[in-house]
N, C-alpha and C positions, 0 to 999 in steps of 0.2 A: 342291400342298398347300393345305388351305381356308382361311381368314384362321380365327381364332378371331372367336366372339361379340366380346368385347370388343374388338380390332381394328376392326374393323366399325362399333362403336359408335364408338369413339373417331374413326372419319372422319366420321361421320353429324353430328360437332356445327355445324358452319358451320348447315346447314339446318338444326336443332332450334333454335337461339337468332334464327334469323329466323322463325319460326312463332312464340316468346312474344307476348303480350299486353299481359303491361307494367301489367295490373289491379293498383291498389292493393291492399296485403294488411292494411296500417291506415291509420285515419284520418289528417290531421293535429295535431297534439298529442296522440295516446294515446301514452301511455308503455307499449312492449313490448318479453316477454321473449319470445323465439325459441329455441325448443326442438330438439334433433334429437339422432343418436347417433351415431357414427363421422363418415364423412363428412357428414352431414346436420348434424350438429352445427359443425361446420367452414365450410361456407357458411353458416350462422346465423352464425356470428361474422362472417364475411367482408360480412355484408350490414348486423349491428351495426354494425360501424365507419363504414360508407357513413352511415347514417341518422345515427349520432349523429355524422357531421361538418356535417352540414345542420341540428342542433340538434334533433335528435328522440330524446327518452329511451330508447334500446334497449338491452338487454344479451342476452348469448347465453349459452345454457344446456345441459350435457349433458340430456339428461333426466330421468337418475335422480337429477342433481343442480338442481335448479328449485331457487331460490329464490322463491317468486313472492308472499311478503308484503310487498314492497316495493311496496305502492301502481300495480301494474301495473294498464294498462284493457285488454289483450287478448294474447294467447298465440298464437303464429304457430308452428307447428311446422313441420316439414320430415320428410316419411317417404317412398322411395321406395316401399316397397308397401302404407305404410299398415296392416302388422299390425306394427311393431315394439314390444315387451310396455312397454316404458318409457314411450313414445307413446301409447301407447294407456292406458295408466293413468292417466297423468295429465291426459291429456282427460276422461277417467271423473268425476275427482274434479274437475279444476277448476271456479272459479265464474265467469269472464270469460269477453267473449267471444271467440271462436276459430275461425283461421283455419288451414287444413292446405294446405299441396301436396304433392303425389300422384303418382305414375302410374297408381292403380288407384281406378276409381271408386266401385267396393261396398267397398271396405275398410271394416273395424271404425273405421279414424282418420277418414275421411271419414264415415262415416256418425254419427259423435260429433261434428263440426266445426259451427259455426256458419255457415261459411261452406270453401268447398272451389275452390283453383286448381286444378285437371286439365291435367298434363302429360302423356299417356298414347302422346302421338305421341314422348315419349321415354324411355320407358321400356324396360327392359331385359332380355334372359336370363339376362348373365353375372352372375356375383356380385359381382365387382369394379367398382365405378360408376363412371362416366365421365359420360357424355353426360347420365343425367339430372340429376347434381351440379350441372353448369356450366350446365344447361339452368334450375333451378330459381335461379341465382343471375342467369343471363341475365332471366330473367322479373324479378329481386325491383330488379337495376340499372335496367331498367327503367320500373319502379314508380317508382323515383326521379326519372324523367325523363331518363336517361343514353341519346343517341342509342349503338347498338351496334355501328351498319355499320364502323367502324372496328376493332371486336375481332373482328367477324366473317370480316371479310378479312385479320385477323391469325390468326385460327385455320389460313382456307386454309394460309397460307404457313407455319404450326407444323408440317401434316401434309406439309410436303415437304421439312422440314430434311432434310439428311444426318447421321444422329445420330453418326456418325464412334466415337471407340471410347469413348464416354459411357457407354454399358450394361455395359461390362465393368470400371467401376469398381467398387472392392470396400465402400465406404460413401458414406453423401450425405447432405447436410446440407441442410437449405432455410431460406430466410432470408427474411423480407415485415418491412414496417411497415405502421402501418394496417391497411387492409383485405386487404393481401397474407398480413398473417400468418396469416389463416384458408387464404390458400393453401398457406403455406407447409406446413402440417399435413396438409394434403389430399395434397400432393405425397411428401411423407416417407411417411403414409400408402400410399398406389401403389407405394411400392417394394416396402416390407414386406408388400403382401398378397401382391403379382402375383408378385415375386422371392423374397421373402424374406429379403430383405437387410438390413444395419444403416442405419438411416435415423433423421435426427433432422430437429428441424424448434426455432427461436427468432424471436423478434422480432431483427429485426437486428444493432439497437443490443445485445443482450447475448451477441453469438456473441462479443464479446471477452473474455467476463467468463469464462471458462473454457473453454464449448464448443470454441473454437479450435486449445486444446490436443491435438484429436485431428488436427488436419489434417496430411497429411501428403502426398506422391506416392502416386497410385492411388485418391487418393478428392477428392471432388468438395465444394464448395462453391455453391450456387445461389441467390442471389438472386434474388426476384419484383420488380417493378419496381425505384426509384430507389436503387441503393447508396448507404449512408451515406458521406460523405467519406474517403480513407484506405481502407476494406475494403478494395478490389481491390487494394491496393497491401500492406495485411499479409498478406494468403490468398496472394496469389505469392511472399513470404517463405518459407512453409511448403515450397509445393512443390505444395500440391492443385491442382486445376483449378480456375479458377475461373470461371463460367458467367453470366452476366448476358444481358440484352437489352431491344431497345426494341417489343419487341411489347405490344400489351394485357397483362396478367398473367395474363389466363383463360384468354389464347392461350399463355403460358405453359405455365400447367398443362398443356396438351393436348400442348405436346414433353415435361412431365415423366412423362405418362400413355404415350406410344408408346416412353420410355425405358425403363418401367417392362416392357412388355409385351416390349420387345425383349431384354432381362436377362436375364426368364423362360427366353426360348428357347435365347438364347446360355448356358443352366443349365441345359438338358435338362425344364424342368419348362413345365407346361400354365397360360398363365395364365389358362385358363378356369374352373378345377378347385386352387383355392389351397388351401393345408392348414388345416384347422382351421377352416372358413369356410362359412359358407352365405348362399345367399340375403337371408335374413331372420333376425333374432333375435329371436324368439319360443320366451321362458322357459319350460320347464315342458311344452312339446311335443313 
């Protein structure tokens, strides 16, 4: 039987984040807001965080929701095809300047951008992202100055975990601080498209403030990086699994991405082909 698209992608990532760049996407001291929508939106936070713990004004923004009268000096979007309708509007109208990455180089976003990263060697068929998600965050860490060879050999070894009976849990929770929590949402995310499963996703610190309530045997807890003190020690009260590791967190992702994809199948369904879901969302077409 043939790997699906997204499989395929999801090994390809080691070599997609060693081909970034690492090109600045702003200045030093512009204050910027980072734009994107689903996933895209998601590593925009995840790359907020990074900037503004080096003390650079960043915040992250769905699209449709920008705030951007907050004294910003430039607008970093994030759009795999670069027609997504939210994206692209809001470059129409903005007055700053603006920076996009891509996989596609004629796109409407790109061709609206001030300035354009071209990630196009990772770009994708399936509809559910993988590779260029982590591929556009691999570029933007790097921007920061973040040597990668250590996530990138931690990706290897994510694509040869033995996912054991992970996939046949019946909910999942994802848990990050900092910059993980953009993960975390990405991950929760991958369940829900590829499986269609119940998936949540919090800052760590507040899976105790209620969230925790659902845990139980058969469903899953997941931490991206450093567990708060005590976690792992209440989630095994419950009974769920609980899941941590010392791999990069981006390598993370990439076992929460082959979890998601192995779900799909252990459920009879295509995770190439998710319900309700396309490519690209593009309003009104």
């Amino acid at each position: 039987m043939a790997m699906s698209f997204v499989a395929v992608e999801i090994a390809g990532q080691p070599g997609c984040w060693g081909r970034v760049s690492g090109a600045p996407v702003a200045r030093v001291g512009e204050r910027v807001a980072v734009v994107g929508c689903g996933t895209s939106w998601f590593v925009g936070m995840a790359f907020a965080a990074l900037r503004s713990a080096r003390g650079e004004w960043t915040d992250a923004f769905a699209a449709s929701e920008a705030d951007l009268g907050r004294g910003y000096d430039r607008v970093v979007a994030i759009t795999r095809s670069g027609t997504t309708t939210e994206v692209v509007d809001l470059l129409e109208r903005v007055d700053l300047p603006s920076t996009v990455i891509t996989g596609v180089a004629d796109s409407p976003a790109a061709e609206l951008a001030g300035e354009t990263v071209l990630l196009d060697f990772a770009d994708e068929q399936s509809v559910v992202q993988t590779r260029f998600a982590t591929t556009a965050l691999a570029h933007l860490r790097a921007s920061l100055g973040e040597d990668l060879s250590a996530a990138i050999a931690d990706a290897g070894t994510a694509l040869e975990v033995d996912l054991q009976d992970l996939p046949d849990a019946e909910q999942f929770t994802f848990l990050g601080q900092g910059w993980t929590v953009g993960l975390a949402h990405e991950a929760a995310l991958k369940i829900r498209e590829a499986a269609g499963l119940w998936s949540e996703s919090y800052p760590a610190m507040e899976y105790r403030h209620g969230p925790i309530s659902i845990a139980q045997p058969g469903r899953v807890a997941w931490v991206f990086g450093q567990a708060p003190d005590g976690l792992e020690a209440d989630i095994a009260k419950t009974g769920a699994t609980y899941v941590g590791s010392d791999l990069d967190p981006m390598a993370q992702l990439v076992l929460a991405q082959r979890v998601a994809v192995e779900a799909a199948l252990r459920r009879g369904l295509d995770p190439d082909r998710p319900r309700n879901l396309t490519r690209s969302v593009v309003l009104g077409a």
